[in-house]
Phi, psi and omega in degrees: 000149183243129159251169167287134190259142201105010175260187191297322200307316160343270172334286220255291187340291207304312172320310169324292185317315157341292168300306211288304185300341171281351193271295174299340157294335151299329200051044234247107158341119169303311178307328201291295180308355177235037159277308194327293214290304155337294196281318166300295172335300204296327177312285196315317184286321166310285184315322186306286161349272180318319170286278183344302165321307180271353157311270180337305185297337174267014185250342162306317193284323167295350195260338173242021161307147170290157158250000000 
């Protein structure tokens, strides 16, 4: 995909390339690079969660304030 360049998509595309071309520059095991790429996903998706739960717990607790 091309963004206009310098904009955030550029940018955060151009970081990825980035990223990705240091793993191979390295040379660094394909299984490896996609445990990463697993393993951040799954970070991220864990933080999330965890924020959503606790949204929730505080969207309960308002739901059982008296009016």
């Amino acid at each position: 995909m091309t963004y206009k360049p310098y904009t955030m998509e550029w940018i955060r595309r151009r970081n990825l390339s980035e990223a990705l071309q240091q793993y191979f520059n390295d040379d660094v095991e394909v299984d490896t690079i996609l445990d990463d790429i697993v393993d951040v996903l799954e970070e991220n998706a864990t933080y999330h969660r965890t924020r959503a739960e606790k949204f929730q717990d505080v969207l309960n607790g308002l739901k059982s304030l008296p009016y």
